[in-house]
N, CA, C and O of each residue as an XYZ file, in Angstrom:
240
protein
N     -19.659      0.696     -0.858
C     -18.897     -0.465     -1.325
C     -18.455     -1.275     -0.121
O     -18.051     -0.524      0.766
N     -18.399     -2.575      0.207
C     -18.622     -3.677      0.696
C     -16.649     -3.944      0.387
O     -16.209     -4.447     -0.647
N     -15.481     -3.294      1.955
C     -14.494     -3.214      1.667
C     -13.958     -4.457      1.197
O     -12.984     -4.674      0.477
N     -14.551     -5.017      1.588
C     -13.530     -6.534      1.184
C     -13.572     -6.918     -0.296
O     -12.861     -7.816     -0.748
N     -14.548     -6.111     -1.135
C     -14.449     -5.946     -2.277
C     -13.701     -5.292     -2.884
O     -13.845     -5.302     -4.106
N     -12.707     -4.540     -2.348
C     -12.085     -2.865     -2.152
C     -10.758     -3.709     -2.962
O     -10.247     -4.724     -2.487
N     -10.220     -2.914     -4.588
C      -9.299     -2.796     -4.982
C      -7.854     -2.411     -4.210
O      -7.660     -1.207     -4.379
N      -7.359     -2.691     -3.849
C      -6.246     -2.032     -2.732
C      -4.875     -1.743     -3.702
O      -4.645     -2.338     -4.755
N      -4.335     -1.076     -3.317
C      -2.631     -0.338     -4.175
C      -2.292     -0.068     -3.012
O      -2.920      0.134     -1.973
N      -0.972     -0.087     -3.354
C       0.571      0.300     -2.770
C       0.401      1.734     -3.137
O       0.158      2.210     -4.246
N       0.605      2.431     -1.806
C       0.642      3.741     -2.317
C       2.230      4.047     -2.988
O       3.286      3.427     -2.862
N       1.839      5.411     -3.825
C       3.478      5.633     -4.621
C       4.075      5.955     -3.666
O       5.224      5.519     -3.731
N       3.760      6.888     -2.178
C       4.430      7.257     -1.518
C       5.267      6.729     -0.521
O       5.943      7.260      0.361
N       5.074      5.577     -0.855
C       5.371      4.420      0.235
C       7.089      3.925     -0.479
O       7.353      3.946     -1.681
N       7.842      3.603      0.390
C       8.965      3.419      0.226
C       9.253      1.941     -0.391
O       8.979      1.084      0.449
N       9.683      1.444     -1.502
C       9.506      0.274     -2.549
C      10.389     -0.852     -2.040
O      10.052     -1.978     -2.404
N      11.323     -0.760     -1.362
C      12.095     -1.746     -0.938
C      12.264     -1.678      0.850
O      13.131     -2.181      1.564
N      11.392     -1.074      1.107
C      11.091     -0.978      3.089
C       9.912     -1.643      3.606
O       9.057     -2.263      2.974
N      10.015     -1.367      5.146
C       8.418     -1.731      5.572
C       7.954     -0.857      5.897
O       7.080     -0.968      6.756
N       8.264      0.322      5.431
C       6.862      1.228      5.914
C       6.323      1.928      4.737
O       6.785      2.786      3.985
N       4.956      1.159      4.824
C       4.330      0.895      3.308
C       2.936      0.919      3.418
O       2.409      0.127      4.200
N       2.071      1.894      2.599
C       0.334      1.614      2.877
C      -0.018      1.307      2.195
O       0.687      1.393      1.190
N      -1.278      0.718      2.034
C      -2.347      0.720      0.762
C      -3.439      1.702      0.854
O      -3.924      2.258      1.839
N      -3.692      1.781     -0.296
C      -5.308      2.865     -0.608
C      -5.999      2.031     -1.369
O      -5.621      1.056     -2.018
N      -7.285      2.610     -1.199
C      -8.422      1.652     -1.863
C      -9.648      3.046     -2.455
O     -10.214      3.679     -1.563
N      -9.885      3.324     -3.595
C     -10.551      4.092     -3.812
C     -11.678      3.839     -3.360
O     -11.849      2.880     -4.112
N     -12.817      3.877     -2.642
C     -13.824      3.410     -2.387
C     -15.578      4.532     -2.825
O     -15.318      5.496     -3.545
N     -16.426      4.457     -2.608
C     -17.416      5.515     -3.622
C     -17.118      6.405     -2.795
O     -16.013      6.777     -3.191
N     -17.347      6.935     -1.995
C     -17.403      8.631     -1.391
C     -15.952      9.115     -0.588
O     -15.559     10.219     -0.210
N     -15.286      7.570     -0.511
C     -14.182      7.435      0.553
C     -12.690      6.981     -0.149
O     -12.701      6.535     -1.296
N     -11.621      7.094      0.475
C     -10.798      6.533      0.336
C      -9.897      6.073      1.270
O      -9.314      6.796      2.078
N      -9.719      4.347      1.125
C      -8.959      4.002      2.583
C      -7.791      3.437      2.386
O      -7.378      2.862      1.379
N      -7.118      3.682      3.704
C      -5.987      3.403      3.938
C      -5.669      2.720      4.878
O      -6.401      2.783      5.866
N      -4.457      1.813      4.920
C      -4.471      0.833      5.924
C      -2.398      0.144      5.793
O      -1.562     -0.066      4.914
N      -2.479      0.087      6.804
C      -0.755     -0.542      6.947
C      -0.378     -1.894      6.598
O      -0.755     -2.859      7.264
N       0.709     -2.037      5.077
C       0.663     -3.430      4.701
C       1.076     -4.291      5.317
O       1.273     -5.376      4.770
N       1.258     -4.160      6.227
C       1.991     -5.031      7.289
C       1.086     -5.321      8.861
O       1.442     -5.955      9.854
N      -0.121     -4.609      8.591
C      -0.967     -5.278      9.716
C      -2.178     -4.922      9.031
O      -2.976     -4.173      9.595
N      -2.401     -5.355      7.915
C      -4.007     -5.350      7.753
C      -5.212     -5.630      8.387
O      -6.271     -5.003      8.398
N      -4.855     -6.750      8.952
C      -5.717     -7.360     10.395
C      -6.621     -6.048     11.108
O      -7.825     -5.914     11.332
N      -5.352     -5.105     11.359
C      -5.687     -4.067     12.229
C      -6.590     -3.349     11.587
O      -7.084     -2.670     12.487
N      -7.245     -3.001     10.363
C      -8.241     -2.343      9.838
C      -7.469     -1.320      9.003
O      -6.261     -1.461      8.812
N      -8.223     -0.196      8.460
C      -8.338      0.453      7.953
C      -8.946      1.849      8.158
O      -9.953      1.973      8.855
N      -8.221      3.154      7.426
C      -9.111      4.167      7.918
C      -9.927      4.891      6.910
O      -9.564      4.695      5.750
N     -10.766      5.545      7.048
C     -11.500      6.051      5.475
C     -11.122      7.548      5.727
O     -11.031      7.890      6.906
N     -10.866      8.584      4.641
C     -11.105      9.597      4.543
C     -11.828     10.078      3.469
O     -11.801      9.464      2.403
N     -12.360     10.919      3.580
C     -12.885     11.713      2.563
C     -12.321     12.231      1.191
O     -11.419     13.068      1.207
N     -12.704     11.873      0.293
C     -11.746     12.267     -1.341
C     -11.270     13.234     -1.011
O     -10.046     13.322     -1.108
N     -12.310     14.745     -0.301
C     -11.589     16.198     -0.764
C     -10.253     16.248      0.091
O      -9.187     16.815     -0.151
N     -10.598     15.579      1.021
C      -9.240     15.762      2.389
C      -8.227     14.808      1.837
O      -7.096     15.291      1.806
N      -8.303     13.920      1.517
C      -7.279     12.903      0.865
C      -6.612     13.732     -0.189
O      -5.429     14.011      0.009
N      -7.133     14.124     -1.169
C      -6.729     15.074     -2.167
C      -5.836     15.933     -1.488
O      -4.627     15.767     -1.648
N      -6.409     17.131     -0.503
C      -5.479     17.918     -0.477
C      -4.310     17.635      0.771
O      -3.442     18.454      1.073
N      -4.479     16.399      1.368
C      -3.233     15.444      1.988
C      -1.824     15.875      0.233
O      -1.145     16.864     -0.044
N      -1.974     14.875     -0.274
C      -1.506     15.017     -1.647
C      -1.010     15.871     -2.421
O      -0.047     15.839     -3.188
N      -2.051     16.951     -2.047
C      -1.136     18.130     -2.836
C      -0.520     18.775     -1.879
O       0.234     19.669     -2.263
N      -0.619     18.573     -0.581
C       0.555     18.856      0.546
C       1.780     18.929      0.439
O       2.551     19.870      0.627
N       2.075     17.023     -0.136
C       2.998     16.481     -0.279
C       3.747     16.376     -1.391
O       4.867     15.899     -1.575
N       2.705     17.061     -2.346
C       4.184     17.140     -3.805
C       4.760     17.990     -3.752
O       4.559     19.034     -3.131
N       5.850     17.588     -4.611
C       7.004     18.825     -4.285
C       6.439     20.089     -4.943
O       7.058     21.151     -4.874
């Protein structure tokens, strides 16, 4: 997928009334992430399975 086509979200984990805030973009094999506040700067891709278990790291 061709990112600039890339659906982007606010991640939930991201703090709703701050600036430190990401987006994710589901992408086909990947999923990226990138800082809403300097998009310019790019983006990083990880891998679904590793993204996933980022995630289940982090729930309570």
């Amino acid at each position: 997928m061709d990112i600039s086509a890339a659906r982007w979200r606010k991640s939930s984990y991201s703090n709703p009334d701050g600036p430190q805030c990401v987006e994710v973009a589901d992408l086909e094999a990947e999923v990226a992430v990138r800082d809403t506040q300097n998009r310019g700067l790019g983006h990083i891709d990880y891998p679904r399975t590793e993204w996933a278990a980022l995630l289940a790291a982090l729930r309570p």
